[in-house]
N, C-alpha and C positions, 0 to 999 in steps of 0.2 A: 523564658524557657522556650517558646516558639521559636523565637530568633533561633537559639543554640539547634533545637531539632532542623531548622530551611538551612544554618551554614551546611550539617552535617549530610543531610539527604540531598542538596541539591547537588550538589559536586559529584555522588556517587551515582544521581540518577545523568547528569553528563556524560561520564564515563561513560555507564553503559550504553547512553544512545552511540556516542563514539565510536564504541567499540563493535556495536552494533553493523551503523553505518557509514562508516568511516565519518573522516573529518568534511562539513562542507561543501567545500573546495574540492575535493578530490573525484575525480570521475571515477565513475563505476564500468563495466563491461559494457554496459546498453545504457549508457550516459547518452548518445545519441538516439536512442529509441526513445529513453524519458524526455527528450529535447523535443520530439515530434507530436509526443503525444500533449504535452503543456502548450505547442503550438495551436493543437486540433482544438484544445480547449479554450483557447485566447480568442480564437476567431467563432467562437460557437458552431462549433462539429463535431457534438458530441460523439456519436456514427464511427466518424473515421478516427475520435481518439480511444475509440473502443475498439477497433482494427489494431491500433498499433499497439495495444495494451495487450495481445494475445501472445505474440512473441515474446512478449515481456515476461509474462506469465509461463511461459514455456519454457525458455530459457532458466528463470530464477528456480523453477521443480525444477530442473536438470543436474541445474552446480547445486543445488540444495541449499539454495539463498533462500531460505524461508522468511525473512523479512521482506524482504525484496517483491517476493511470492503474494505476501499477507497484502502489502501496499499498494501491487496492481488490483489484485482479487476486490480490494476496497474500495478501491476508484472508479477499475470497471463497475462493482455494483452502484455505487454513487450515479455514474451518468447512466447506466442504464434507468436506476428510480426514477432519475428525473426524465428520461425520456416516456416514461410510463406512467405520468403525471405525477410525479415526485411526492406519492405516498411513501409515508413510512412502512408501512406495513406489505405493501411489494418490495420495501429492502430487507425488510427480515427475510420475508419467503424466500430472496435473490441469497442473500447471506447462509441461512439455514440449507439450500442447495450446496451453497458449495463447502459448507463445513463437512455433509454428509460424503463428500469426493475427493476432499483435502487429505493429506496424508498426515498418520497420525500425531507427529511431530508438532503440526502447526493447529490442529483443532481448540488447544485449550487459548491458543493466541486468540483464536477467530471466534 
């Protein structure tokens, strides 16, 4: 019975990441900005992939890529925690911030 429930659910939870965010392979609009910031983060600067991750952020509220939105908001919060001694409990606080300025679309994501 398991087995039959992961063939059924997994394909439809593919789909929707898919459908989501496209395939892969496929660049996005600021497929170059997400290129800079995976850089800042390769080389340990956090700093400056929290720079590039603001455009991102801005951009993706613009076109109303709320995924898009949700994944920088989450990353920035990530390196900031860990610039802030990578408690958990300053990512809720960083989290809980910007649920409270998110628009309400994306809240029950975040």
């Amino acid at each position: 019975m398991k087995r039959y429930v992961l063939l059924v659910v997994l394909p439809i939870l593919l789909f929707g990441y898919v459908a989501l965010h496209g395939s892969p392979g496929e660049p996005g609009p600021r497929a170059e900005q997400w290129k800079k910031v995976q850089e800042a983060v390769a080389k340990g600067l956090p700093k400056t992939a929290m720079e590039h991750l603001n455009p991102i952020i801005e951009g993706a509220m613009k076109d109303q890529a709320h995924a898009e939105a949700i994944r920088a908001i989450g990353q920035k919060i990530a390196l900031e925690g860990n610039i802030q001694g990578n408690k958990p409990e300053e990512k809720i606080v960083l989290l809980e911030e910007e649920i409270a300025e998110a628009p309400a679309e994306m809240q029950p994501v975040m």
